[in-house]
TORKOL-4160 file (C-alpha; in steps of 0.2 Angstrom, whole numbers, padded with zeros to 4 digits, m for minus):
409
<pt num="1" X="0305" Y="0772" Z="0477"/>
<pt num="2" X="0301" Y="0761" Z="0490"/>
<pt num="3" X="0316" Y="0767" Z="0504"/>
<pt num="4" X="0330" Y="0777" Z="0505"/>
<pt num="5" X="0346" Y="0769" Z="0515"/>
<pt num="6" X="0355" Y="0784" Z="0524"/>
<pt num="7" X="0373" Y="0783" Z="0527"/>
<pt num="8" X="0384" Y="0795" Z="0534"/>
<pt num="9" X="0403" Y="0791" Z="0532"/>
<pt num="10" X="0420" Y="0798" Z="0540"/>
<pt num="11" X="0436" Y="0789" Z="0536"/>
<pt num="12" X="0430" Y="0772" Z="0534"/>
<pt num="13" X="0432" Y="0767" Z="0519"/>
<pt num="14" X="0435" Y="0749" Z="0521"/>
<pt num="15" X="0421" Y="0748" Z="0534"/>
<pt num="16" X="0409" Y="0757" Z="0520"/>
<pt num="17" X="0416" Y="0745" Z="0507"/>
<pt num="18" X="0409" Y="0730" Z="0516"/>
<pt num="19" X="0392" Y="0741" Z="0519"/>
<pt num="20" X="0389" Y="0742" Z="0503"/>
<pt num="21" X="0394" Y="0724" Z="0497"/>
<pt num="22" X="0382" Y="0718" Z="0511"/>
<pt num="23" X="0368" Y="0729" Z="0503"/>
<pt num="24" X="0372" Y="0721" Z="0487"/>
<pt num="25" X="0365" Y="0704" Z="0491"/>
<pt num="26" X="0347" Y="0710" Z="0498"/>
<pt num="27" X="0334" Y="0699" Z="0495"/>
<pt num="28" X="0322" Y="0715" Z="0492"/>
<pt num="29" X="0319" Y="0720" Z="0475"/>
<pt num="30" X="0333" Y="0734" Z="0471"/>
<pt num="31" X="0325" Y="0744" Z="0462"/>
<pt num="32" X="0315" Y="0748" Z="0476"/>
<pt num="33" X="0327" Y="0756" Z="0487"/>
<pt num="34" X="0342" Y="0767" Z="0483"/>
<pt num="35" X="0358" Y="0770" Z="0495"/>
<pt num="36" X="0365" Y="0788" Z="0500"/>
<pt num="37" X="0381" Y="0789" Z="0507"/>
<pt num="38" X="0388" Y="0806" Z="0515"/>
<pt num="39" X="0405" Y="0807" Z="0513"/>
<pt num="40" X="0406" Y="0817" Z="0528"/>
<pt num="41" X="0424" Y="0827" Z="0524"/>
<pt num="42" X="0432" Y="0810" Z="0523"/>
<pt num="43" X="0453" Y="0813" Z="0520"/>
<pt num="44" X="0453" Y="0793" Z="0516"/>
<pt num="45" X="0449" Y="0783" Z="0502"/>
<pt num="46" X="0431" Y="0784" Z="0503"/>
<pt num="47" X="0428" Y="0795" Z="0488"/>
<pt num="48" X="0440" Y="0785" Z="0476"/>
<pt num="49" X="0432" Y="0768" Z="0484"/>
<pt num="50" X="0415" Y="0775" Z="0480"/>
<pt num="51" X="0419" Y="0780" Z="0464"/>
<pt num="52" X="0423" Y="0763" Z="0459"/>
<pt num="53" X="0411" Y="0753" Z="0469"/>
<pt num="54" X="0399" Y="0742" Z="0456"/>
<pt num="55" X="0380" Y="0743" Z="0466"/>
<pt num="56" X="0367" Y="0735" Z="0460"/>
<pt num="57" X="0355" Y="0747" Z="0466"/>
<pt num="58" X="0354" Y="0766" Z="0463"/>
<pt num="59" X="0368" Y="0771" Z="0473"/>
<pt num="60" X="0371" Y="0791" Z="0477"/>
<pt num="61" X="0385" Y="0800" Z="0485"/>
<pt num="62" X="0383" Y="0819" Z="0494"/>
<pt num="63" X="0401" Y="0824" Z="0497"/>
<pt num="64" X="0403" Y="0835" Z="0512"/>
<pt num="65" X="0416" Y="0848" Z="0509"/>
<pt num="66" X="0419" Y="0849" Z="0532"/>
<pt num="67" X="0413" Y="0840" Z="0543"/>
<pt num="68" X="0399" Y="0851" Z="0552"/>
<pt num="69" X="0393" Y="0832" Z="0564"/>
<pt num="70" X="0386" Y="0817" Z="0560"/>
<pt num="71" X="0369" Y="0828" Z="0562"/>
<pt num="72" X="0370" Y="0837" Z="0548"/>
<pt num="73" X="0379" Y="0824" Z="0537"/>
<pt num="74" X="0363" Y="0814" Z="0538"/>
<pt num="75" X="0351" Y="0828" Z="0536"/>
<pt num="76" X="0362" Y="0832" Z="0519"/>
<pt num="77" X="0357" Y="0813" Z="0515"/>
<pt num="78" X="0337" Y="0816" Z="0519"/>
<pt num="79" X="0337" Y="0830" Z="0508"/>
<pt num="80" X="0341" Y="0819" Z="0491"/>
<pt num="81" X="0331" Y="0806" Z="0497"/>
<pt num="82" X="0315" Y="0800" Z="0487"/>
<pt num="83" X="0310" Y="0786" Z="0496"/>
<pt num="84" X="0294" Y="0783" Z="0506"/>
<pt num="85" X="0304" Y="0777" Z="0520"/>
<pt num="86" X="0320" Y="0779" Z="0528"/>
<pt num="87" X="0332" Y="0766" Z="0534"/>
<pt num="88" X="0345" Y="0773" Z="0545"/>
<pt num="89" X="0361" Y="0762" Z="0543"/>
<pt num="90" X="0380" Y="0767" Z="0549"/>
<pt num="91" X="0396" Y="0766" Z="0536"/>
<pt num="92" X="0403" Y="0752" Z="0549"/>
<pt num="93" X="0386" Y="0740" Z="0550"/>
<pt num="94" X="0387" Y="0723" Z="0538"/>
<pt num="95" X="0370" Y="0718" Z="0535"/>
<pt num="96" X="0361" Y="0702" Z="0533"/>
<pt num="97" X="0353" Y="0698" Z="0515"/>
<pt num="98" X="0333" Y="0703" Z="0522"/>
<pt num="99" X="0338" Y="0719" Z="0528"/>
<pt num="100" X="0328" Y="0731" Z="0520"/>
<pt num="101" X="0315" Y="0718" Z="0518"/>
<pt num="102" X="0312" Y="0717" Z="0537"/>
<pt num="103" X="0311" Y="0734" Z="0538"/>
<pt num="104" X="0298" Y="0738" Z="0525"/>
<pt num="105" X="0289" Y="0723" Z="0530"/>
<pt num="106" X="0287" Y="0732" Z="0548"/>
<pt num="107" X="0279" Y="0748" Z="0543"/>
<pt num="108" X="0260" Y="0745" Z="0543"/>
<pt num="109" X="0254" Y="0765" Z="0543"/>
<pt num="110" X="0263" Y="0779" Z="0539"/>
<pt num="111" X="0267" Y="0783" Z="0559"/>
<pt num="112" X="0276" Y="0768" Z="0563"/>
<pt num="113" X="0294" Y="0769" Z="0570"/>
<pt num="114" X="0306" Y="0754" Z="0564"/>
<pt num="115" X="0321" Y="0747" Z="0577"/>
<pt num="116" X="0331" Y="0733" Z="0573"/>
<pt num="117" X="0343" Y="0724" Z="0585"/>
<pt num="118" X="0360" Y="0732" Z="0590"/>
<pt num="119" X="0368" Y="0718" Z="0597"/>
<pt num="120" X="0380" Y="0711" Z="0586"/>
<pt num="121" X="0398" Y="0715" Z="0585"/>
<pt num="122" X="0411" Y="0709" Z="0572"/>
<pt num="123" X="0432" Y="0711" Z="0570"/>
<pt num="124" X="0432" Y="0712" Z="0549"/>
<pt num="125" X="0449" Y="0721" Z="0553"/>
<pt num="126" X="0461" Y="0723" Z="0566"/>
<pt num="127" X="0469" Y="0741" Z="0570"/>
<pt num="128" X="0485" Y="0744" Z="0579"/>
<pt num="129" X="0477" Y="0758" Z="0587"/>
<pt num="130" X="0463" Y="0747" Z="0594"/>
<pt num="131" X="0459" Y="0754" Z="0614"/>
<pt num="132" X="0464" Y="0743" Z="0627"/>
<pt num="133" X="0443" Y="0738" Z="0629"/>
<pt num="134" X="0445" Y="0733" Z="0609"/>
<pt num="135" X="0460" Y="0725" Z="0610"/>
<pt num="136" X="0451" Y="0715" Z="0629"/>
<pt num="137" X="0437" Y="0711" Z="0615"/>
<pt num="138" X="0446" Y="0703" Z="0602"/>
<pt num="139" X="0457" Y="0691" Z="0614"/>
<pt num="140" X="0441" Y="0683" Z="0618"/>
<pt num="141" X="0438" Y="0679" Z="0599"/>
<pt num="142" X="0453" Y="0677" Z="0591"/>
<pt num="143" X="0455" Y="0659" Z="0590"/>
<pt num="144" X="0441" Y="0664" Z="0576"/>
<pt num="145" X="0455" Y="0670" Z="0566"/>
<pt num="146" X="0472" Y="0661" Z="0558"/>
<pt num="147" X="0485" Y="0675" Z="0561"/>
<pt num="148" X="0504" Y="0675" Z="0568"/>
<pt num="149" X="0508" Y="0688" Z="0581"/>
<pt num="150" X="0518" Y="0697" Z="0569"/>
<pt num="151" X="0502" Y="0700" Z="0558"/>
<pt num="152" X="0495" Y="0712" Z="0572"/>
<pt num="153" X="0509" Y="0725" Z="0570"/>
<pt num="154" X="0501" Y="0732" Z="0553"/>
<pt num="155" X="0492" Y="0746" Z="0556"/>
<pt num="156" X="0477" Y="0739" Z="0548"/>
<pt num="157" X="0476" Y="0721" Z="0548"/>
<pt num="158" X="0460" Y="0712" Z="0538"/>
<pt num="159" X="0454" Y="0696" Z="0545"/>
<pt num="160" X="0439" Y="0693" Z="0536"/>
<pt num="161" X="0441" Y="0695" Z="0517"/>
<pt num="162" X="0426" Y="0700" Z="0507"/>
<pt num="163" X="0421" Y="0684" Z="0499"/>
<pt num="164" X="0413" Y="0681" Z="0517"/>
<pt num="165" X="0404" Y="0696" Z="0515"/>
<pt num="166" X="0397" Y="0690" Z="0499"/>
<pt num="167" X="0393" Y="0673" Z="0504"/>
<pt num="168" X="0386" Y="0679" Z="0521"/>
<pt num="169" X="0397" Y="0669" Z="0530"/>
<pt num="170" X="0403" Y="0684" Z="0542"/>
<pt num="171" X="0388" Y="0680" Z="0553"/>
<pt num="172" X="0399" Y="0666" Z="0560"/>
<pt num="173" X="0411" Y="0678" Z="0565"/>
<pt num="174" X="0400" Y="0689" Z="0576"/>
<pt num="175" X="0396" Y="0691" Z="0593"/>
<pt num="176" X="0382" Y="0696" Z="0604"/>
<pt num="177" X="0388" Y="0715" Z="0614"/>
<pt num="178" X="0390" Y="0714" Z="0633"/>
<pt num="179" X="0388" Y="0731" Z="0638"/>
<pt num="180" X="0377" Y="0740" Z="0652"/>
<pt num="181" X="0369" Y="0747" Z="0639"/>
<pt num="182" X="0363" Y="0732" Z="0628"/>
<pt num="183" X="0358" Y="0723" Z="0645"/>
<pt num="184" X="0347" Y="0737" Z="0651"/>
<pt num="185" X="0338" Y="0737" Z="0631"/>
<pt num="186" X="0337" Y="0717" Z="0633"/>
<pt num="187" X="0327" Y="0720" Z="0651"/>
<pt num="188" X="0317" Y="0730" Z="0642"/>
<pt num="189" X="0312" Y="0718" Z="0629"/>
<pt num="190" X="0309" Y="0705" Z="0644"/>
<pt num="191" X="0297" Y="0716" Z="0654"/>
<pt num="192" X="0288" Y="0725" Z="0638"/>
<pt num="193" X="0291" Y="0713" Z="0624"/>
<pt num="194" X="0293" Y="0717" Z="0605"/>
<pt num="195" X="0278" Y="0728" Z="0603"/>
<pt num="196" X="0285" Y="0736" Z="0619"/>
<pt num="197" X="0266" Y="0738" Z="0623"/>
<pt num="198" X="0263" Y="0751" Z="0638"/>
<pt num="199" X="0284" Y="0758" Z="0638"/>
<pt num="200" X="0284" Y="0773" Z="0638"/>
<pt num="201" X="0301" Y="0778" Z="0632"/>
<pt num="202" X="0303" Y="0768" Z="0616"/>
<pt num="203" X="0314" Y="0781" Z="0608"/>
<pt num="204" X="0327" Y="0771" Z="0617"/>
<pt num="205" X="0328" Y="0760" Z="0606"/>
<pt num="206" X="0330" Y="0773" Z="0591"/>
<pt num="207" X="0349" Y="0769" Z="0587"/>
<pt num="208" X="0352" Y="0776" Z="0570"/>
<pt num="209" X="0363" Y="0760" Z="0563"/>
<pt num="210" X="0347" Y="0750" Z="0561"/>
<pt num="211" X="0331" Y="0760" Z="0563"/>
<pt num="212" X="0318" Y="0766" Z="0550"/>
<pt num="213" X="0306" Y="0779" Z="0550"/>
<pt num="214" X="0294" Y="0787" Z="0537"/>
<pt num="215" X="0302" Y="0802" Z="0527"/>
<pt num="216" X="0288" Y="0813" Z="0526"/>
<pt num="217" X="0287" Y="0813" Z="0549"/>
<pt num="218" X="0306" Y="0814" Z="0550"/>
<pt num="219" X="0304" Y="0831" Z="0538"/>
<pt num="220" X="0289" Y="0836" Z="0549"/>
<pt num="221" X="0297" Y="0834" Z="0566"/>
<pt num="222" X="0311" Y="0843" Z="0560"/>
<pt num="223" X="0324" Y="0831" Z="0555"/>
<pt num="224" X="0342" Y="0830" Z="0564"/>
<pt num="225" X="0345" Y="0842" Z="0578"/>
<pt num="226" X="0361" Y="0850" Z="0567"/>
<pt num="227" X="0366" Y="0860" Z="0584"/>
<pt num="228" X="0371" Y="0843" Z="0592"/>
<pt num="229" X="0389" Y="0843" Z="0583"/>
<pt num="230" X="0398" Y="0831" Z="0597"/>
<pt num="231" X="0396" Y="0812" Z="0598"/>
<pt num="232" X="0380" Y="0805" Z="0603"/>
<pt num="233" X="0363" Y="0809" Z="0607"/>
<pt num="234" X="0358" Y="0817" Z="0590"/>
<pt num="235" X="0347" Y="0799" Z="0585"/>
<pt num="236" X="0336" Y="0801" Z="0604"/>
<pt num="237" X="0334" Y="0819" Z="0599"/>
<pt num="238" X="0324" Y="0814" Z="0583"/>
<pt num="239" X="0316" Y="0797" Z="0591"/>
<pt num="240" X="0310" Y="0809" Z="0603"/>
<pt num="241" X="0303" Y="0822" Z="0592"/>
<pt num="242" X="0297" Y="0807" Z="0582"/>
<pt num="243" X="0288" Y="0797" Z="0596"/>
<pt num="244" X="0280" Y="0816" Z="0606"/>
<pt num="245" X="0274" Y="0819" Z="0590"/>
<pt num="246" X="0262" Y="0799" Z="0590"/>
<pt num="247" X="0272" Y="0788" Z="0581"/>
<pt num="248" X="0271" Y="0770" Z="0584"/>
<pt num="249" X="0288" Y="0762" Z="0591"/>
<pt num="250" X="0291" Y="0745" Z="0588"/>
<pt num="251" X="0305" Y="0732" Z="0589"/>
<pt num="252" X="0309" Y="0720" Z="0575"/>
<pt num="253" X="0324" Y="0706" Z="0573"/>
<pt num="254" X="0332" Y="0714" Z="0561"/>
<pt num="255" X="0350" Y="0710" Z="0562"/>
<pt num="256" X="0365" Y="0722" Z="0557"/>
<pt num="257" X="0381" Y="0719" Z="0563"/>
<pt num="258" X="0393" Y="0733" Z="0571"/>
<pt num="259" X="0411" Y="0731" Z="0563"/>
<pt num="260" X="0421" Y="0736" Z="0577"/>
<pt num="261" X="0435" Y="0750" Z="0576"/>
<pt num="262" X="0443" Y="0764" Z="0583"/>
<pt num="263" X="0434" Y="0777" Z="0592"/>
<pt num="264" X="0431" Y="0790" Z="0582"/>
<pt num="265" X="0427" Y="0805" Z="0594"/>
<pt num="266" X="0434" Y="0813" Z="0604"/>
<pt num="267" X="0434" Y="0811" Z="0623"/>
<pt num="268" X="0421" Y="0823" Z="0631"/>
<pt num="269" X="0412" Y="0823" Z="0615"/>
<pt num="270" X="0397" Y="0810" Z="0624"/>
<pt num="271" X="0396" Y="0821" Z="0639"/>
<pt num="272" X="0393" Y="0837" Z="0629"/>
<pt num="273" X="0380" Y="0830" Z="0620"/>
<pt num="274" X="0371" Y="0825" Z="0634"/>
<pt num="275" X="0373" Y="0841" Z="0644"/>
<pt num="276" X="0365" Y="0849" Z="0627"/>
<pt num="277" X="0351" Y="0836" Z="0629"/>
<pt num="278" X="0346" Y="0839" Z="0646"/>
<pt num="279" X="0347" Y="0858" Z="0645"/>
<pt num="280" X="0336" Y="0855" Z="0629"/>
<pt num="281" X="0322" Y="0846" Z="0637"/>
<pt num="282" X="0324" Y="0856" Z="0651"/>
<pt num="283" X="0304" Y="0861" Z="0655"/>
<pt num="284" X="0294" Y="0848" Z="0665"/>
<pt num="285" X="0282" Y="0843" Z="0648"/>
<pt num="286" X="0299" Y="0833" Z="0647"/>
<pt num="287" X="0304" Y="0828" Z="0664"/>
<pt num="288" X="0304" Y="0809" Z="0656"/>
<pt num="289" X="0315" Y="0814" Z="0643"/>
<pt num="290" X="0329" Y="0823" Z="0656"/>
<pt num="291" X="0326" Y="0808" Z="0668"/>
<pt num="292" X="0331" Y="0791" Z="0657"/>
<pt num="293" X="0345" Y="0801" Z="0648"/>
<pt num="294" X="0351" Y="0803" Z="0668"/>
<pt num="295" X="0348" Y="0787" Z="0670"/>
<pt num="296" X="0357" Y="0780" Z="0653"/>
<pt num="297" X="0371" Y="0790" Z="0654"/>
<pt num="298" X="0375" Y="0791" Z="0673"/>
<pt num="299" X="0369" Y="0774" Z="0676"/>
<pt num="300" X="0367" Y="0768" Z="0691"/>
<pt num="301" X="0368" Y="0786" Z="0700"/>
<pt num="302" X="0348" Y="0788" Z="0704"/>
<pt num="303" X="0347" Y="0767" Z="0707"/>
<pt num="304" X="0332" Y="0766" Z="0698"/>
<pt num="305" X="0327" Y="0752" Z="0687"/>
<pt num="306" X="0320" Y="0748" Z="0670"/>
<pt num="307" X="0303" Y="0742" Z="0676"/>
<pt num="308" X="0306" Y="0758" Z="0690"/>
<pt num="309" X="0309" Y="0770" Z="0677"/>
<pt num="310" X="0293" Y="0764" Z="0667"/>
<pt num="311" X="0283" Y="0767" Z="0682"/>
<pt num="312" X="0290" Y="0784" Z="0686"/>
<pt num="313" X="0287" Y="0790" Z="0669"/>
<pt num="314" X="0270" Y="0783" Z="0668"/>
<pt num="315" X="0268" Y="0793" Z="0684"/>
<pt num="316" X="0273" Y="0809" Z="0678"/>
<pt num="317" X="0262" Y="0806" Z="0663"/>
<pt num="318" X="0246" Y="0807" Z="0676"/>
<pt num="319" X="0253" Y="0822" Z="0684"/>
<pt num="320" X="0254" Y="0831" Z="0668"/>
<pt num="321" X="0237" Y="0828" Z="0664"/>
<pt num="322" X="0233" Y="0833" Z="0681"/>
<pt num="323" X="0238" Y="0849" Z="0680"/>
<pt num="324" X="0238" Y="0856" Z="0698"/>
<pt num="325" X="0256" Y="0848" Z="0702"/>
<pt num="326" X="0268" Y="0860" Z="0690"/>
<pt num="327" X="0277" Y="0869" Z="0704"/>
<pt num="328" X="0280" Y="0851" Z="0712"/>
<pt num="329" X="0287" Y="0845" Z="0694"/>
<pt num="330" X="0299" Y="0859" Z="0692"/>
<pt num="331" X="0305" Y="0855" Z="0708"/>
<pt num="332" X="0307" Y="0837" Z="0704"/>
<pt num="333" X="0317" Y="0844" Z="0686"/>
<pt num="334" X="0327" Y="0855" Z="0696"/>
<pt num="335" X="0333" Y="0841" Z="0709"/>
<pt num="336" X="0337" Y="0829" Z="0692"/>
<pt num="337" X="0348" Y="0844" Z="0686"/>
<pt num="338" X="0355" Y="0848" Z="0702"/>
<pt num="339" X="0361" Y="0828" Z="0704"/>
<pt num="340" X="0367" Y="0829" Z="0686"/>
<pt num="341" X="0378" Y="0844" Z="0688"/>
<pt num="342" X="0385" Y="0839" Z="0707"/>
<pt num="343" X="0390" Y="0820" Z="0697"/>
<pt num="344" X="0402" Y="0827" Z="0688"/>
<pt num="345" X="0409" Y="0835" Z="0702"/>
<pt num="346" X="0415" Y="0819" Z="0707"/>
<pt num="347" X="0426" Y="0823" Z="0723"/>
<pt num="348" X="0418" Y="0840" Z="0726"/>
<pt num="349" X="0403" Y="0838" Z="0722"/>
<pt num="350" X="0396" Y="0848" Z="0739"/>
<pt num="351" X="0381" Y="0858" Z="0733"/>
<pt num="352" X="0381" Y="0878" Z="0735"/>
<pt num="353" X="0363" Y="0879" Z="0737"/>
<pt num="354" X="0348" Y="0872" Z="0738"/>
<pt num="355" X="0335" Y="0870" Z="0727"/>
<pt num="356" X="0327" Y="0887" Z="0720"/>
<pt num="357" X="0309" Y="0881" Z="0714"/>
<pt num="358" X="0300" Y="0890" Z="0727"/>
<pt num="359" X="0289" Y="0877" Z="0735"/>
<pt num="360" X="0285" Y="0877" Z="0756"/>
<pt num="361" X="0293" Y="0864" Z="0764"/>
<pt num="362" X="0272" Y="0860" Z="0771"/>
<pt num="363" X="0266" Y="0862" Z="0753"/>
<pt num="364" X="0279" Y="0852" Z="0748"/>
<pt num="365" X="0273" Y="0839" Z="0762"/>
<pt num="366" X="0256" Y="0840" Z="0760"/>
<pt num="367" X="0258" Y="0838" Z="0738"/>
<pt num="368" X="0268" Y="0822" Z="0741"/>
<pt num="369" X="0254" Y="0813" Z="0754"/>
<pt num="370" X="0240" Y="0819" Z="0744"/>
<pt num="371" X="0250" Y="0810" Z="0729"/>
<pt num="372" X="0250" Y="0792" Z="0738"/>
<pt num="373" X="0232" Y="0794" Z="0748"/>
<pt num="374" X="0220" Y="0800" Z="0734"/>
<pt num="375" X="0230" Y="0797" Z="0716"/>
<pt num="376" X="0241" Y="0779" Z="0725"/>
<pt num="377" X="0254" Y="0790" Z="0714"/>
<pt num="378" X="0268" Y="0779" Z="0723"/>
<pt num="379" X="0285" Y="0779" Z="0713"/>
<pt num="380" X="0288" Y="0795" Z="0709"/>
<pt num="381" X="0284" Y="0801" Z="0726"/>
<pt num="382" X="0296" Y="0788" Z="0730"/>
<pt num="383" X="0308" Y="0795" Z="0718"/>
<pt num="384" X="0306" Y="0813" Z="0722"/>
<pt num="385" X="0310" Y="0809" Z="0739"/>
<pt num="386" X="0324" Y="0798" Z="0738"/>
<pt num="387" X="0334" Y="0810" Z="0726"/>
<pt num="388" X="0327" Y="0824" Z="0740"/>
<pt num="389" X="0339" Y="0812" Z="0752"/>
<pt num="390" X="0354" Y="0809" Z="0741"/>
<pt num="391" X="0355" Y="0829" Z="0738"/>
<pt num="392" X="0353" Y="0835" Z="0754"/>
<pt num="393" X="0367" Y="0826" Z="0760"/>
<pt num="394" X="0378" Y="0834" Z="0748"/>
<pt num="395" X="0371" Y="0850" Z="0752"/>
<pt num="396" X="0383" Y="0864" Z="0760"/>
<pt num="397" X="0378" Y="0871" Z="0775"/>
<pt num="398" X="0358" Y="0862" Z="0775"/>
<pt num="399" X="0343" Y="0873" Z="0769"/>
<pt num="400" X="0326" Y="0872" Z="0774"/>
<pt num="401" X="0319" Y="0866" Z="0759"/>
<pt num="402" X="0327" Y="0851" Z="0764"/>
<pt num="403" X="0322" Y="0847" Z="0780"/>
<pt num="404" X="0303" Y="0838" Z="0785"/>
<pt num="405" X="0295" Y="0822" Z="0786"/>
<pt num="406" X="0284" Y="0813" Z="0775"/>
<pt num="407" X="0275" Y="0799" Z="0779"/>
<pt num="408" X="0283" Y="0789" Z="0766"/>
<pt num="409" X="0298" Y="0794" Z="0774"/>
């Protein structure tokens, strides 16, 4: 078996349906890949509709009694799984007849790391209980779509029936994302290109509704972090664990359009994954990994950029290998954490104390010159010192950890 399509699915039956009926029309042999779907405690349809579903390739269900996360769902999938490669592939994503082809196609050694392009977004149905940014989304398309206003007060409405999904037709009805996030990836790909040659965070682009991976690393690295039970975060996990252990990242157009629906989480859920990320990576081996979560998730708060953030990184890298700076890493961690933590504090978000990693403010001095005289070390000094700034205005009462000049300063 060639590939294993992992699919993890809570109440979305008709979402999954579509799935499915896309995966039906590959232009890859289909003998060659089988489809596991986790019914992941489903109380819908999904189990009846799964049960009746006519696949022309080897299609296997693992039905999960409770919903443990969307982690463990999918490791429950990896674990039946017999193919050589895994293609990662969300319940509510249609795909586009070369699919899996693309995917295999872009696996040239048994370390390479497969992501497809996230930005398509399609209405298949509309739902009453659409959000006010859903229902902002659809006006703008709508014209798309031959409905009366009375049409819209069903509680689920379909608007694109499934012969277009058979004929590949739906593609006309999609539309590219316009999110922060998609813009910051698309920069990316500008600065880096496809091969995202010298990037040094390319487990961004790990987004587990069109990425691939060989089984045999995912089962080495550890597979799904199963403690990450809330929304988000749990596919970086294993694109990190995937890329620190040397696999190749690279980007392919491989399209997969997101059908776009209800939120399914609930609201925190995102923040606590985060939190459990950056106390995770929380050791300055991973300083890279707590700073671009920061700066995905609380974007804008440190004011760096892509390009920026490459260069930081890049930096860090260096002064790992160096060896000599740790204390002034852990200070730079601790700093990150501390602007992390005082975020959310929103109005009150006066620190109580300063920094505890136990540097001299003349060591900490003479470190951060010797970094832009001998090593031209440049953007993290940069950085270091500008989130210095931003905390120690926040910071209750001063501390003289904070104070000093640098020539950079």
């Amino acid at each position: 078996m060639k590939a294993s399509i992992i699919i993890p699915s809570y109440n979305a039956c008709e979402r999954l349906y579509y799935n499915l009926l896309s995966l039906n029309l590959q232009d890859y042999p289909h003998e060659q890949f089988e489809v596991i779907v986790i019914d992941n405690g489903s109380t819908d349809s999904t189990a009846k509709m799964l049960s009746e579903f006519s696949a022309s390739f080897r299609l296997e269900t693992v039905r999960v009694a409770e919903n443990k996360g969307i982690a463990h769902g999918r490791n429950q999938g990896i674990s039946k799984a017999t193919g050589d490669i895994l293609i990662f592939h969300d319940s509510d994503m249609i795909a586009e007849k070369n699919f899996v082809r693309k995917h295999l196609e872009a696996h040239h050694n048994e370390n390479t790391v497969v992501c497809g392009f996230i930005w398509k977004e399609i209405f298949t149905y509309y739902y009453k209980n659409f959000e006010d940014f859903r229902i902002s989304e659809f006006n703008k398309v709508k014209d798309r779509f031959h409905y009366q206003s009375k049409d819209f007060d069903q509680d689920i409405l379909q608007l694109i029936p499934p012969e277009k999904i058979t004929d590949g037709s739906f593609i006309k009805y999609s539309f590219g994302k316009d999110t922060p996030f998609i813009d910051s990836l698309e920069k990316v790909i500008q600065e880096f290109g496809l091969d995202l040659k010298r990037y040094h965070l390319p487990w961004r682009f790990f987004i587990t509704n069109n990425s691939s991976a060989p089984r045999k690393k995912v089962i080495e690295v550890g597979m799904f972090d199963e403690k990450i039970v809330n929304w988000g975060f749990e596919d970086y996990d294993l694109g990190i664990q995937l890329y620190k252990s040397g696999c190749k990242f690279k980007l392919s157009n491989i399209v997969n359009v997101h059908q776009a629906h209800p939120k399914n989480y609930m609201k925190g859920e995102a923040l606590k994954s985060f939190e459990y990320i950056c106390n995770k990576y929380n050791d300055i081996r991973h300083i890279d990994i707590v700073l671009a979560c920061i700066c995905t998730f609380l974007r804008g708060s440190l004011s760096i950029d892509e390009k920026g953030l490459n260069h930081i990184v890049e930096d860090l890298y260096i002064l790992q290998e160096i060896g000599k700076y740790n204390r002034m890493l852990s200070y730079y961690l601790e700093l990150l954490q501390m602007k992390r933590k005082s975020y959310f504090k929103m109005g009150d978000n006066k620190l109580k104390e300063a920094p505890s990693a136990g540097m001299e403010e003349s060591e900490l001095e003479q470190q951060i010159n010797e970094l832009l005289e001998t090593y031209e070390i440049r953007h993290f000094a940069h950085a270091l010192l500008a989130l210095r700034r931003d905390l120690k205005k926040n910071l209750t009462g001063g501390d003289r950890s904070f104070r000093g000049h640098y020539k950079s300063e």
